[in-house]
N, C-alpha and C positions, 0 to 999 in steps of 0.2 A: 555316367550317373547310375549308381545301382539304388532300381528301388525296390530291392526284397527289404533293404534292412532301412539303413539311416542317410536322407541325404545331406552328406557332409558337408557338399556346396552350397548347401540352401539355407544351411542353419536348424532344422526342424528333424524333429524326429519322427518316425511312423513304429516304433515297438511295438505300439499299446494298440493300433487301430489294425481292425478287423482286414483280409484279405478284399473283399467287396472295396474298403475305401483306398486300401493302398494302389489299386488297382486305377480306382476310381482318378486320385492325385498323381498317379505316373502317367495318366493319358493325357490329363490337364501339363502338365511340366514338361510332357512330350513335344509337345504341337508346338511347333515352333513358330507357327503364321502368331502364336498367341504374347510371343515374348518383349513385342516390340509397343506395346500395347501401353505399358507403363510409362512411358517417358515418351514426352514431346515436350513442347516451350511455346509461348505464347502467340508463337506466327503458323501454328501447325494449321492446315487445311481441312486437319479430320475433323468429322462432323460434331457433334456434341453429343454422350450418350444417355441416358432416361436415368432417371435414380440419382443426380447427384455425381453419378459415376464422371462427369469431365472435372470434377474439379481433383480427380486424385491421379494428376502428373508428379513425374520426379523432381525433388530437386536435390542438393547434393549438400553437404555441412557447409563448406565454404558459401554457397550461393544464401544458406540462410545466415550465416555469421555475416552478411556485409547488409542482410534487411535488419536486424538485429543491432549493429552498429549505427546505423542510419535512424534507427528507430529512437536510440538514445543520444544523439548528437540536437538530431531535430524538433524532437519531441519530448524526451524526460529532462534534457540541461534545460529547454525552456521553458518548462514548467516548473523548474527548481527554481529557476531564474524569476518568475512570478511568485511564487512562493516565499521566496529571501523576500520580493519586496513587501509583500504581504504580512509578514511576517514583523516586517520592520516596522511598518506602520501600526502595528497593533499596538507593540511591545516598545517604543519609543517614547510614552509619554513617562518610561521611569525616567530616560534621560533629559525630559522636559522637567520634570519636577528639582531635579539637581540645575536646572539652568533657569529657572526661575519661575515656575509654571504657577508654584502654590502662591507663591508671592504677590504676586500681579492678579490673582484671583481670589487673592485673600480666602485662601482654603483651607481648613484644617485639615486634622490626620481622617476623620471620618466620610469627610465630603471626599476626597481623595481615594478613599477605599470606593466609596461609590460609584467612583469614575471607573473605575476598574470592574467592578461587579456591572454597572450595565451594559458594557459591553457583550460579559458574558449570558447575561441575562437571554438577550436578544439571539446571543450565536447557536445557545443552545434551544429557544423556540421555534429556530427555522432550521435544526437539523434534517426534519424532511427533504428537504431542498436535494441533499445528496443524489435523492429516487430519480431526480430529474435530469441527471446525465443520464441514463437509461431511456429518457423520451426526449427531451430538446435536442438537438445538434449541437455536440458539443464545443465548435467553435463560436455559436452563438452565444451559447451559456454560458462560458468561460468569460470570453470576450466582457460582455455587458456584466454580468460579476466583477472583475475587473475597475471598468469605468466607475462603476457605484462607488466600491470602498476607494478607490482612488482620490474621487473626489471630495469624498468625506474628508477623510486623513487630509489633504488640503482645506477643507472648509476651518480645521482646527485653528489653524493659523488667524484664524478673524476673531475668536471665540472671546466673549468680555466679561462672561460670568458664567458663576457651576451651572446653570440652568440648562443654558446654552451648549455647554461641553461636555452634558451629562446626554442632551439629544442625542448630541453628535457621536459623542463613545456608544450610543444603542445602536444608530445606524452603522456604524460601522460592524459592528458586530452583523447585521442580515447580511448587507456585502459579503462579508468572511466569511460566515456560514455556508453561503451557495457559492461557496469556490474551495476552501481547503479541505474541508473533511470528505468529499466525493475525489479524492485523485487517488487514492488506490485503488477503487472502483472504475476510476477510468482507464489505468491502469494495464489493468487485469483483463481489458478488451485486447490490449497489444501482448503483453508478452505470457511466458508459461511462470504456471507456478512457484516454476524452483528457479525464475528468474526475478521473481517480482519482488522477494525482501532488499536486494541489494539497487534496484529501481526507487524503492518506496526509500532507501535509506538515502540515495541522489538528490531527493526533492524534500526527505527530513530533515535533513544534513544542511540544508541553506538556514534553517531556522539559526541552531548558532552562526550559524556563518554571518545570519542578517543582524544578530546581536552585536558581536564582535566589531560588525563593519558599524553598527549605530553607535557602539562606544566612540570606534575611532573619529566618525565622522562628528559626533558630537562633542567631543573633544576641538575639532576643529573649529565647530561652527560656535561654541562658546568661547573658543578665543580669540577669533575674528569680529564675532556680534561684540565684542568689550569696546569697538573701535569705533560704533556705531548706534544708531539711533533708535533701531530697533530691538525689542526685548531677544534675545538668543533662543528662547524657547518656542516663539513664535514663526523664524527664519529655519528653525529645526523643522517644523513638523509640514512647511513648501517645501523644501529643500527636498526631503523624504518622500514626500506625498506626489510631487511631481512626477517624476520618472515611470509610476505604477499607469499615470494613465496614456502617455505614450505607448508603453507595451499595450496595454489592453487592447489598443485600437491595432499592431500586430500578431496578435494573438486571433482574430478572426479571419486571418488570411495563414497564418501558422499549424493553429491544434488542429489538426484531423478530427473528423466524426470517427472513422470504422478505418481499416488499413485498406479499402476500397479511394478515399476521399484523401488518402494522403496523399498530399502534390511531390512530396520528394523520393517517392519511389516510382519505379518504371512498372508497366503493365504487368509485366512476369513476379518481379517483388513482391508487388500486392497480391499476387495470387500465393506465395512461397510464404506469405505474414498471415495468410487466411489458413492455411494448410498445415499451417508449424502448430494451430491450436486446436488441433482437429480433438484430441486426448481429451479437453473439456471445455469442449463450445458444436455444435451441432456444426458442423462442416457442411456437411452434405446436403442442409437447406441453406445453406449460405449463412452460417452461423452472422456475427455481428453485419452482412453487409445491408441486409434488409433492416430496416425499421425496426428497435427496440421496442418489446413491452413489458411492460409488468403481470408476472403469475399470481393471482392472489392468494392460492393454492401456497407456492412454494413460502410469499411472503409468512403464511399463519406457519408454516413448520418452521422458520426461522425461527420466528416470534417463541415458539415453545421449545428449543434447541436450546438446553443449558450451557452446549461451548457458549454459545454466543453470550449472555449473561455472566459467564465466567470472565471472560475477557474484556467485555466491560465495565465489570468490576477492577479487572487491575487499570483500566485503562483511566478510569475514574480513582485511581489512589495516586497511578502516577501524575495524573494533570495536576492534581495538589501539590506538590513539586516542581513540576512542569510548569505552572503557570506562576508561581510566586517568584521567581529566581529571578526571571527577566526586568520586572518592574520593581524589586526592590533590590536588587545589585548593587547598583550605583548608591543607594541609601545604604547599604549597610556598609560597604568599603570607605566611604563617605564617612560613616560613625565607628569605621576603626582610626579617625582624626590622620587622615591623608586627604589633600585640599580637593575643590571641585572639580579641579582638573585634572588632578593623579587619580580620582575616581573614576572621571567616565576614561583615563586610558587603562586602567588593571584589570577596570571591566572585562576586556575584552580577550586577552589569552587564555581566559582559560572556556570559550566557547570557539574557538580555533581549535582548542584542543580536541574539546567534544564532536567538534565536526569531522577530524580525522577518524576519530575514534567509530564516529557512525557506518562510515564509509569501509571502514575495516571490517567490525562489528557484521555488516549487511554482506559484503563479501564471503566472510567465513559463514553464515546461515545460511547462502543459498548454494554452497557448494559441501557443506555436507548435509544439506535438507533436515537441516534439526531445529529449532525454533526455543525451544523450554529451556534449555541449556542454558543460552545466551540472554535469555531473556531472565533467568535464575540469578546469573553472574552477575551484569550487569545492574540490575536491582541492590542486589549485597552492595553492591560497589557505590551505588548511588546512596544506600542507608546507609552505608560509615562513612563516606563525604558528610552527608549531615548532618550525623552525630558526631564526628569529631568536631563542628561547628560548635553545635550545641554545649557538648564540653569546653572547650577551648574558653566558651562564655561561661559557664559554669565558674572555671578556676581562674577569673578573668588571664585567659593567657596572653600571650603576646600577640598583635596582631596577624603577623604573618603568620602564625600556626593556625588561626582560623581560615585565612585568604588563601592555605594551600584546602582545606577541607573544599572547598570551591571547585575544584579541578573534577576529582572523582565525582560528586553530585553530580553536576553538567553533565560529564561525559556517561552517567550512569541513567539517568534518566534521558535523553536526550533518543539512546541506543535502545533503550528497554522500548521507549514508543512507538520505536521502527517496527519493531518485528511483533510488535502486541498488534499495530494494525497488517500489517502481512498476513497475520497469523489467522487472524479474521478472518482475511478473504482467502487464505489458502485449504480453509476446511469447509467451502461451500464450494457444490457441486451445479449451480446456475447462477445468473446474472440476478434473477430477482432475488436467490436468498445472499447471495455475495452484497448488494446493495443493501437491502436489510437487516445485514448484519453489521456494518458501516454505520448504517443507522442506528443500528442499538447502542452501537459503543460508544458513539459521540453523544447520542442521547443521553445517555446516562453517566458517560465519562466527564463529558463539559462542568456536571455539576461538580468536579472535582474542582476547578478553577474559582467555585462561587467560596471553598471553603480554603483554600489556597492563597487567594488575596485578600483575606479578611486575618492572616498570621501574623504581622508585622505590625502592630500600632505604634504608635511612638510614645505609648507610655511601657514597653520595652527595648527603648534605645538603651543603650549603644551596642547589647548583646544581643537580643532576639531570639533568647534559649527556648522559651518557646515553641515559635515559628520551626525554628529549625529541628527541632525535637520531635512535633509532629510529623513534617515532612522525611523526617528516620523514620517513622513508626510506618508510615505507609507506603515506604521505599521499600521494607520487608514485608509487607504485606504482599506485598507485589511477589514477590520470589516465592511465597507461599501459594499461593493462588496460583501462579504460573507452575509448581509441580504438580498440583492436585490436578488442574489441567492433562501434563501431559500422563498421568496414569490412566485417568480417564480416556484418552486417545488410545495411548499403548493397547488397554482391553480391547476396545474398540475394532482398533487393527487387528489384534490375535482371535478376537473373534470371528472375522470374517476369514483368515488367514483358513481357522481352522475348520469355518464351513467350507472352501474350496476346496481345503483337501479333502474331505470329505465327500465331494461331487464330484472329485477329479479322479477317482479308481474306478477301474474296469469299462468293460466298453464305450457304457453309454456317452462316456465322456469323450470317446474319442482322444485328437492329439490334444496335447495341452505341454506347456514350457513349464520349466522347475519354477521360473519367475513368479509366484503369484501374484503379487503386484500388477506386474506388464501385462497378465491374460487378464486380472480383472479388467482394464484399462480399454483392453482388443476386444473383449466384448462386449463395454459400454459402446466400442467403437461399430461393430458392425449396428447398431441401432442407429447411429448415425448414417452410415454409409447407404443404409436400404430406406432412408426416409422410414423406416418404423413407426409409429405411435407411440404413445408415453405408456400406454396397455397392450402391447404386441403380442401376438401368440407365439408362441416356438416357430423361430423364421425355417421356412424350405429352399432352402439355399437351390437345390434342383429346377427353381422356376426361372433362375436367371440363366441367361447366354453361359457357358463358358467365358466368353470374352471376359463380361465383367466380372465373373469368379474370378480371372486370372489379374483383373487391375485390381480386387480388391484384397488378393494375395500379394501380388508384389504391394501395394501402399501398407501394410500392415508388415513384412517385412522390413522396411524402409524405415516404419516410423516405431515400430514396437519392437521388432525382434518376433513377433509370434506370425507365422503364415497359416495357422486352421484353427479354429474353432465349432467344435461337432453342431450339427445343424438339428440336432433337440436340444440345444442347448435354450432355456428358458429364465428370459430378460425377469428385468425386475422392471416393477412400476418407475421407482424414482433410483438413480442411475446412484453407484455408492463409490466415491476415491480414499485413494487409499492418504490417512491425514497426518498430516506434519507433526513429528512430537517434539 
């Protein structure tokens, strides 16, 4: 190893740092008692060292690729898997009304609209609720969420008048509120950033899926309930309802709290799930393994954070879309005069579709870390879905030129909601503004669904040009919003891009990597690693052992690519990542 000039083994350069440091890091890299120091495994004997410093052992790609597979087998399919149910039971009472719901209830089109609005009513007054995966234990909360709306969605089945099923659609709606809009925030406790769009699209992506399968299954169950006593509407929303509350009660022995509490990983695992998020979660006080709180600090700079605002505005254009499709489907293919039973099954292909589409969609976002793009596309693609609806009724076309407009909508919004909430939580830099910003967009997003189900009256049957017109108008809304967005970002990053360069010439700076990115990241990192404070002085890295200089070289190696950051180098108050455009 020559250290006059560049150690080419180590990865790091020393050009730029003074003869005193290069000096200083060839004695360190010398001592060889110091090299072994980095790596052990969960049975070692060595003692525990002060600062944080045991929790930064090696672990290797493969070793985090098989906690990382485990994490999504165990943990994201079954909470897709609640989800779909969830999902189902909200959004089934369209195929309750094709199977006789209004009838037996002697309903009109307005009390029917109602049923649907109180649901939302309710989902969006108890958005708060999200904050509280951050303090309940989240197989608690999940769990008994679960049970609530489960039993609800069952209770329908008794239902004898609006009064009765106008309760019942508001409770349902608090159950759903303290369960679906907090799982990207749950989320985001397990995996990294540039892993969680195509996570959140696993558990988005049941939503069609759970459509698709209520078409099928309702299909079935109105042509079996013909052979029997009970109304089909009624045997629909048990049939459905049931299954939600079995899970639930395995869902408390299932979802993990922290990757500490996950029962299907081995002692080493959990430490390799705690370490892998070292980049943006405090490590080195045991980031998620201790007891979650709320900052109220970070909550108000959320709160005043225009991404946030910005995103929940699209996120409130698309739910108007989003939430009208599901429950009037089956009515509108219905009144392209295809019978009750070719409706609830054509229902169903084209949210199969959209479910692949998500899943692809979330794939391609998290592996080239882009978000606006997809979220641009997708939008477009969801507005001419529902304006060629809209025309199609216009020129009264042929049905099937409207029923393919179908395909695109779904798959366009479906996709665009994936990565609107990603997006959310991939540009907050803590768990309390990551949750509060969850919050804002379902806060303000839900009210999309209040203007969303109120599109389709039946005094514009059989076209619903309208309805669908609207839901064009704010499918491109959506693609707007979402570039103004990422310019907004773009500055953002080049601003800071261009204060680092700026602090990174000449001495003071010491070594530093071409990566700006990666060093901003290493020296959010070394706050973590020295237990810092949120107001830290310029750290003296000289007070520590060599020892732990040298583990907290090699884990910054391991995990960044960068092994030195100058020791005048001076933190910021509140930690800045670099954001998804």
């Amino acid at each position: 190893m020559d250290h006059s000039g560049v150690y080419q083994d180590e990865g790091f350069e020393l050009e730029d740092a003074s003869p005193s440091r290069r000096q200083k890091l060839a004695r360190i890299a010398s001592d060889s008692s110091l090299h072994s120091a980095a790596i052990s495994d969960e049975d070692s004997d060595e003692p525990a060292q002060p600062n944080g410093i045991e929790n930064l052992k090696s672990f290797t790609a493969d070793e985090e690729k098989v906690v990382v597979r485990k994490l999504d087998r165990h943990l994201v399919l079954f909470i897709a898997f609640l989800y779909m149910l969830s999902f189902l039971d909200r959004s089934n009472i369209g195929n309750a009304r094709i199977a006789g719901l209004t009838e037996d209830l002697n309903l009109n089109s307005s009390q029917y609209e109602w049923l649907l609005t109180s649901f939302y009513c309710t989902y969006i007054a108890f958005q708060w609720m999200t904050l509280l995966y951050g303090v309940v234990p989240a197989h608690i909360y999940m769990s008994l969420a679960a049970l609530a709306w489960s039993l609800t969605a069952c209770l329908q089945a008794v239902a004898s008048s609006f009064s009765f099923m106008l309760f019942l659609r508001a409770l349902l709606g608090i159950g759903e509120a303290a369960f679906s809009p907090g799982i990207p925030f749950l989320l985001s406790f397990f995996f990294k950033r540039e892993e969680l769009a195509f996570r959140t699209g696993l558990f988005i992506s049941a939503a069609p899926l759970a459509t698709s399968f209520a078409s099928s299954l309702a299909w079935l169950i109105t042509k079996v309930a013909s052979h029997v006593h009970v109304a089909a509407w009624r045997v629909l929303f048990l049939v459905e309802g049931f299954p939600s509350i079995v899970i639930s009660i395995i869902a408390w022995y299932q979802v993990p709290d922290t990757p500490d509490t996950a029962r299907f990983l081995s002692q080493r695992e959990k430490k390799i799930a705690r370490l892998r998020l070292n980049k943006e979660r405090n490590a080195g006080k045991g980031g998620m393994t201790k007891k979650p709180r709320l900052d109220w600090r970070e909550i108000r700079e959320a709160l005043t954070d225009m991404k946030c605002w910005i995103t929940a505005c699209m996120f409130f254009s698309c739910n108007i879309a989003f939430s009208s499709l599901p429950p009037f489907l089956p009515t509108i293919v219905h009144e392209m005069h295809y019978s009750a039973l070719a409706s609830q099954a054509l229902s169903a292909p084209p949210y199969f579709i959209a479910f692949l589409v998500v899943l692809v969609t979330a794939f391609l976002s998290d592996r080239s870390q882009n978000r606006s793009y997809y979220v641009v596309f997708h939008a477009l693609l969801g507005g001419f879905g529902y304006l060629s609806i809209a025309i199609g009724g216009m020129l009264r076309a042929d049905s099937r030129w409207r029923y393919a407009g179908v395909y695109p909508a779904a798959a366009g919004f479906f996709s665009a909601i994936t990565l609107i909430l990603t997006w959310t939580i991939n540009n907050q830099n803590s768990d309390s503004k990551r949750g509060t910003g969850v919050v804002m967009l379902n806060l303000l997003g839900q009210f999309g669904p209040l203007v969303g189900t109120r599109l389709y009256p039946d005094s514009d049957k059989p076209y619903y040009v309208k309805g669908m017109a609207v839901c064009s108008l704010f499918m491109f809304l959506v693609a707007l919003l979402a570039w103004w967005l990422r310019r907004l970002l773009i500055r953002e990053n080049e601003g800071w891009k261009d204060k680092e360069d700026a602090t990174g010439k000449g001495e003071d700076e010491g070594l530093h990597v071409s990566n700006w990115r990666t060093e901003i990241s290493a020296r959010w990192e070394i706050r973590e690693v020295l237990q810092l404070s949120r107001r830290w002085p310029p750290p003296d890295m000289s007070m520590y052992p060599e020892t732990l200089v040298w583990k907290s070289w090699q884990m910054w190696r391991n995990m960044n690519g960068v092994l030195w950051v100058d020791e005048n180098f001076e933190g910021r108050g509140v930690p800045w990542i670099w954001k998804f455009e």
